[in-house]
Every structure is written in structure tokens, then in C-alpha cells.
N, C-alpha and C positions, 0 to 999 in steps of 0.2 A: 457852868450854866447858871443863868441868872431867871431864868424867865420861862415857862412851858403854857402851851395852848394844848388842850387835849378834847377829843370826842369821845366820852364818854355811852356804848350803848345800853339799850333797855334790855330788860333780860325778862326770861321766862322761866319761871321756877317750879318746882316738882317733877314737871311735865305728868302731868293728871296723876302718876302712880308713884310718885319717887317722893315722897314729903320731905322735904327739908337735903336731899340727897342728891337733886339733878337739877340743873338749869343748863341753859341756854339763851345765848343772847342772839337778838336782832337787830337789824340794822336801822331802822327807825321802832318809834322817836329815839332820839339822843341827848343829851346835856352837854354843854359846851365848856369847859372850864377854865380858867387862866389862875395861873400859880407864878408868884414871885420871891425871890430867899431874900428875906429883909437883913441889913445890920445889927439891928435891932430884936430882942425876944420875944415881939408882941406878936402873934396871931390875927391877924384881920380878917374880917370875911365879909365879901359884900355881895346881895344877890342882887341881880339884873333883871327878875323876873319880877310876875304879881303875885306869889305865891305866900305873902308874906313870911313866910320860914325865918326864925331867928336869928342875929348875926351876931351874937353872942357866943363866943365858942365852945364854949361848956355844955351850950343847950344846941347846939348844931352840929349837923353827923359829922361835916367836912372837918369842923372844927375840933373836938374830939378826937379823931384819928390823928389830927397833927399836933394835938397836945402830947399823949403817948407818943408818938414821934421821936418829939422833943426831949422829953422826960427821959424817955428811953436810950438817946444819947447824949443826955445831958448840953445838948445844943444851948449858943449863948444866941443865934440864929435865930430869928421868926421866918413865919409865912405871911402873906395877901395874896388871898382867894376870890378871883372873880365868878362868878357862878350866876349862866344864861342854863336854869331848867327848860328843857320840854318835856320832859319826862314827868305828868303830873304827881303830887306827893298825894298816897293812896289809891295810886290807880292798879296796882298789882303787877305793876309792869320794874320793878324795883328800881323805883326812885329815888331810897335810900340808901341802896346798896350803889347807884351810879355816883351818888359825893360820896362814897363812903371809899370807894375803890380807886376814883378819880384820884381823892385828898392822896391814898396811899402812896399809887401810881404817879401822880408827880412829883410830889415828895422826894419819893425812891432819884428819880430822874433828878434831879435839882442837887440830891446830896452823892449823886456820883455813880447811882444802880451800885448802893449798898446792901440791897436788901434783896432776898429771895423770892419769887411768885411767893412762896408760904408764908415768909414774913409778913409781902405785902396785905397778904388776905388776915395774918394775925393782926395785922393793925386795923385796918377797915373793920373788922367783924365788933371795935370796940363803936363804930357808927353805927352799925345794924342793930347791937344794944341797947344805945339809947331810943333809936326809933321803935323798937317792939318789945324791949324788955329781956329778947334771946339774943344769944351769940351762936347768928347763923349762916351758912356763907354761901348757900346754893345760888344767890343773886351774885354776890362778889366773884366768888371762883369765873364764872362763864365771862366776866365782865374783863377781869386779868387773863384768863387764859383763851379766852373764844371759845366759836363752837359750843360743847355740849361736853360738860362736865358733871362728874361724879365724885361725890365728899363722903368717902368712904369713912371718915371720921374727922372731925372737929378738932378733938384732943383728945391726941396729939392733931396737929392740919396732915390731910392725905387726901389730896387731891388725886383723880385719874381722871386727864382728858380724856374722852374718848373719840370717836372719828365722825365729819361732818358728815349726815346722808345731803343728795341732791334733793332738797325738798324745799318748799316753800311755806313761808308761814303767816296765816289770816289774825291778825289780832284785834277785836273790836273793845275800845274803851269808852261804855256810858258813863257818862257824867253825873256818877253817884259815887258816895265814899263810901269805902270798906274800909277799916281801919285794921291792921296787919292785927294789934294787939286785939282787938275786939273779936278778929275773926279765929286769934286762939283759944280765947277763953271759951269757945260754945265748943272746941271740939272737946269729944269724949275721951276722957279721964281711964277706962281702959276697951278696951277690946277682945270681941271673941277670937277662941284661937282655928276658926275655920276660916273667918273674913282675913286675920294675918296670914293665913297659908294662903288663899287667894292672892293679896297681896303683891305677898312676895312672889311668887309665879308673873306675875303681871311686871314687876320689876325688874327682874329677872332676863322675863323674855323679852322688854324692852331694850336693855342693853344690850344684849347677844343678836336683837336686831338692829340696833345701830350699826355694832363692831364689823357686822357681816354685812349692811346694807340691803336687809332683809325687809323688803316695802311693807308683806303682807303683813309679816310678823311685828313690826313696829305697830304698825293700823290695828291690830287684835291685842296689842299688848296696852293699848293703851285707856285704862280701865282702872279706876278708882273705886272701893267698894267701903272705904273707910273716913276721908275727910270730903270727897265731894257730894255725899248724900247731904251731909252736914252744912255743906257752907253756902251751897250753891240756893238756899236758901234767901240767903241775903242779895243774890243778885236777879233783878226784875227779868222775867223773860230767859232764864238760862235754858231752858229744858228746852224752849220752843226753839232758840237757837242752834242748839245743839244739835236738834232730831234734823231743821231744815239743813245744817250743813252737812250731815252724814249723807240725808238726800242727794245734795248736790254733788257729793262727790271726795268729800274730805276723809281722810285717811281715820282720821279720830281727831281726840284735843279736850279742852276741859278748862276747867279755872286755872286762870295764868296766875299763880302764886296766891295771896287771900283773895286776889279777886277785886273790883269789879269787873275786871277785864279777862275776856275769854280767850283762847284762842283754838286754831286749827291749824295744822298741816295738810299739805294736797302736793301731789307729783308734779302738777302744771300749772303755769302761769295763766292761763286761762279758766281754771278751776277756781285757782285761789281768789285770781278775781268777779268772777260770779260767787263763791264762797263771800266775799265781804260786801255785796252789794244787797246781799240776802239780808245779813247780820245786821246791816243799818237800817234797811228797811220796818228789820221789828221792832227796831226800837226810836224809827220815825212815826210808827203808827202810836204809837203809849206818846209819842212825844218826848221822849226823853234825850236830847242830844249826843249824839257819839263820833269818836273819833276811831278811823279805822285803818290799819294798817299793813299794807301788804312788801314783804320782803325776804329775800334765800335766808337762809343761817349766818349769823354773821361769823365767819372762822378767824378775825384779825382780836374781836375786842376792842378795847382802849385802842385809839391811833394818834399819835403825834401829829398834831397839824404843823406849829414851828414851834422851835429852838430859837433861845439867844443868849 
């Protein structure tokens, strides 16, 4: 294979109580990627978008992972990387973890599916690095494996899928940045040990209602008592949003990853969408523009558009 088109999705990370440990992807937005194996060693990356993102690949997530790639196999081989984002860069919807998992994911695909899910996500996570400073994978994992994933550890990689509920997911992005690295630096340095035992209960019982497909239990588990007092600071109108969408019907939900982008879950396709009609509303009144998105769980991930 010389050539891959891939649909990279947007993912949704912690899920309000799992920091750095659960994501899930959705099916919009997405980023579009095209990957080709050159004869040649050199790296290229071009982006298709307005996003100005550097194409320099030392300073670019996509490009990074496929230097480690390279390096890694000592490849006499390059890449050229097309890259159409919609996934904007800082919207908390993991922007950098969709080139970062993409670069992996087609890579793997182009040198023959040499490399493991775990691989893949060891390599990406050297993208997530340079975009925030950590090497973290709760965007990557969900992005390679779909569905709703748990990173039981880093290092060593130990990933555990776990199983889709039927549920639908409201995600609103105003058009304000939060910057990943900015929104680590303000959380707290440590913690009491009565807020970590809340917690972990809350984490806890979130996964055991996934596994089980436990609606109620997912919706009461889904409770932040450590980083969303903290962050949701930085995004205009959270609280308001948040109370209107419990009103209306939403299961729970919280800061999609640092944020600015919120999101919720709800049983019905009719909720969800009164759920994101609310969400834009508040942030047509402030005047602030937002993009809003309604869609199931995506349980594929990364999909292969063509081969060649």
C-alpha cells in the first residue's frame, strides 16, 4: 500500500470523573487525513485547513509521531501528510490526539499493520506530548480502539475497552480557547483524601455502569469533585448550561477534556436534540458563537475511507 485516506473522530476525554483515564469518541466532528509512503526520508505535512498549525514536523503532532516511526525502524522511507481538520485545535474535543492517532494509524497501515493497538497509541502519545507537555492517551486510546476506553496505565500502555452503552452524546463548542497546557497548570497540586475517595466511587461506579449498561448508574456516577470545580472556571456560562441540561433531561456530562467544549449524554434522540438547542441558545444570548453536535458513541474509531 502506497497511499491511505482515513476519518479520524473527535473524542471525549475523562468523561467528567475519570481524569486522564476514560475517553470516548464521537462521530462528528472529524479530521480527514491522507497519508502517503514516499521513496524518499523526508516527512512532509501539508494542512488543508485555516488553522494555521505548523508544517514543520518537529513542531507538528502528525509529524512527530512519524518521525519516532521512522527512527524507531530505522526506515530509509518517508511520509506526506494531508491534513483537512475539523476538529478545532483547543476545543477539547482532542484535536491533537485525532493527528496524533491518525499519523500512527496510517503509518501502521502503509508499513503493513506492523504495529500493535499499544504501539500505535505509544507512538501518538509522543504527539499529545508536544501539544500539552504530558504523555497522555485517554484521546488516543478511544480514537484507535472506539467506543469508550480505559487507560488503566500509561507505562507500561494498558488499555481496556470497555462496552458501548446506547446513548447519545450533546457536545457544544463556543468559540473560545482553552489551552490543554493552561488548563493543567491551574489544577491543584494535591488533594484531600475525602474528595479522592468520592472520586474514586464515582469512577468506579461509572465503569460498572457502562459494563453493565446501567443508565441510572452511569447518570449518578457522573460527578467530578476534583478538576471540574477548577476548570470550568475558564469556560463562560458552564454552570448555566449544565443545570438547563439536567433540566431537560440529560443523563449527566461535564467538561469534555480541558474544555471549552461541554458535553452530555441522554437516552433519546429527541432529548439530545432539545438538549443542544438549549446549549446554543446560552451562548447566543452572551453572543458568543458555538458549534454543536449531536451523535450515538462512535464504536468503529479511525475508519479507512480508501486504500491504494
Amino acid at each position: 500500500m502506497k497511499k491511505i485516506k482515513i476519518k479520524v473522530p473527535a473524542t471525549v476525554a475523562n468523561l467528567v470523573c475519570g481524569f486522564d483515564i476514560l475517553g470516548m469518541a464521537i462521530h462528528e466532528p472529524y479530521d480527514e487525513m491522507e497519508l502517503k509512503l514516499l521513496d524518499t526520508p523526508e516527512i512532509i505535512i501539508k494542512h488543508e485547513d485555516h488553522f494555521g498549525l505548523p508544517e514543520d514536523p518537529s513542531q507538528n503532532v502528525a509529524g512527530v509521531v512519524l518521525q519516532n516511526i521512522q527512527k524507531h525502524f530505522q526506515l530509509t522511507q518517508g511520509f506526506e501528510v494531508t491534513i483537512r481538520k475539523h476538529i478545532k485545535p483547543g476545543s477539547g474535543l482532542g484535536s491533537s490526539a485525532a493527528s496524533a492517532a491518525g499519523a500512527a494509524f496510517g503509518a501502521n497501515a502503509l508499513l503493513g499493520n506492523s504495529l500493535s493497538d499499544e504501539e500505535m497509541i505509544h507512538f501518538a502519545m509522543f504527539g499529545e506530548e508536544l501539544a500539552s507537555g504530558v504523555r497522555h492517551a485517554d484521546n488516543i486510546a478511544p480514537c484507535i480502539y472506539g467506543g469508550i476506553t480505559l487507560v488503566k496505565s500509561s507505562s507500561p500502555i494498558d488499555i481496556i475497552p470497555l462496552s458501548t452503552p446506547d446513548l447519545f452524546v450533546v457536545a457544544v463548542h463556543p468559540q473560545v480557547e482553552v489551552k490543554t497546557s493552561d488548563a493543567r497548570q491551574i489544577l491543584k497540586k494535591n488533594v484531600l483524601l475525602k474528595d479522592a475517595v468520592e472520586q474514586w466511587g464515582n469512577i468506579a461506579g461509572l465503569v460498572v455502569g457502562i459494563l453493565k449498561n446501567d443508565i441510572p448508574l452511569i447518570g449518578r456516577s457522573l460527578n467530578d469533585v476534583i478538576i471540574e470545580p477548577i476548570r470550568s472556571i475558564l469556560i463562560p456560562k458552564f454552570d448555566e448550561v449544565k443545570m438547563k441540561s439536567l433540566e431537560a433531561g440529560a443523563l449527566g456530562g461535564g467538561i469534555s477534556g480541558s474544555g471549552p467544549s461541554i458535553f452530555m449524554l441522554a437516552e433519546k434522540k429527541e432529548t439530545a436534540e432539545h438538549i443542544a438547542r438549549l446549549m446554543k441558545s446560552v451562548y447566543d444570548e452572551i453572543e458568543i458563537e458555538s458549534f454543536v453536535y449531536v451523535s450515538k458513541i462512535n464504536p468503529a474509531g479511525i475508519e479507512i475511507v480508501e486504500e491504494q
